[in-house]
C-alpha positions in Angstrom: 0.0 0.0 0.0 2.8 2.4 0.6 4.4 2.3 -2.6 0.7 2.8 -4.4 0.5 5.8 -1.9 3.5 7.2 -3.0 2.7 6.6 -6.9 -0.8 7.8 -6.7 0.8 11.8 -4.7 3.5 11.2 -7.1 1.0 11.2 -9.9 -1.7 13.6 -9.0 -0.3 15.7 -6.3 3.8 15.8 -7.6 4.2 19.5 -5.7 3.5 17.9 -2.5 6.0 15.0 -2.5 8.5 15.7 0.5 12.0 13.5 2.3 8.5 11.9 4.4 7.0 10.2 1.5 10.4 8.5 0.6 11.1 7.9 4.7 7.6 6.1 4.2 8.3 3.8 1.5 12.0 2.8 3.2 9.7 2.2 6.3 8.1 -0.8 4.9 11.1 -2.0 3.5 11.9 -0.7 0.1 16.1 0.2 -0.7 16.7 3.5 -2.7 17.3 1.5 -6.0 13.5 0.4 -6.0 12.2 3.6 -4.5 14.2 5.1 -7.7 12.4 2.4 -9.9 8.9 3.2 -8.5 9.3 7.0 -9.3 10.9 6.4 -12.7 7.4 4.0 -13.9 5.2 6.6 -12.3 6.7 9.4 -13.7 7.2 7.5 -16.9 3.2 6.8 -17.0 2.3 10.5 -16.4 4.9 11.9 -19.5 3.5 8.8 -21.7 0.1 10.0 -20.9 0.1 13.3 -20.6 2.0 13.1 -24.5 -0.4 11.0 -25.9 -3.1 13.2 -24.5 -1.2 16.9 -25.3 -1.1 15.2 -29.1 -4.9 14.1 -29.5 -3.9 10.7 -30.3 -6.5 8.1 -30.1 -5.4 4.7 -28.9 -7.1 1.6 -30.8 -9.8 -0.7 -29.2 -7.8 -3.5 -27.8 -10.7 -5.1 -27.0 -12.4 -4.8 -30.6 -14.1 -7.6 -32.2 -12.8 -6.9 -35.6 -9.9 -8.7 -37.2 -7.4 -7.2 -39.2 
């Protein structure tokens, strides 16, 4: 739960993240190399989103019925 904590302030509330939130996750167990990895994906997610979004692209229906 604390690492999705950290991704979800990370993600929607990034101005708020403080020393606490990374004190949190090493808390529960986590070493700086995978605290590093959760921010990286989360922050990776956000650009990849927020890109896709900025552009107007439309992703296809994965879960179409039609067959190429």
């Amino acid at each position: 739960m604390a690492m999705l904590k950290y991704a979800e302030k990370l993600t929607v509330f990034p101005w708020e993240m403080a020393e606490e939130d990374v004190l949190a996750l090493r808390e529960v167990g986590f070493v700086d190399s995978a605290i590093l990895d959760i921010n990286q994906v989360t922050a990776y997610y956000a650009y990849a989103n927020r890109l896709v979004d900025g552009l107007g692209v439309e992703l296809e229906d994965i879960h179409s019925d039609k067959q190429d």
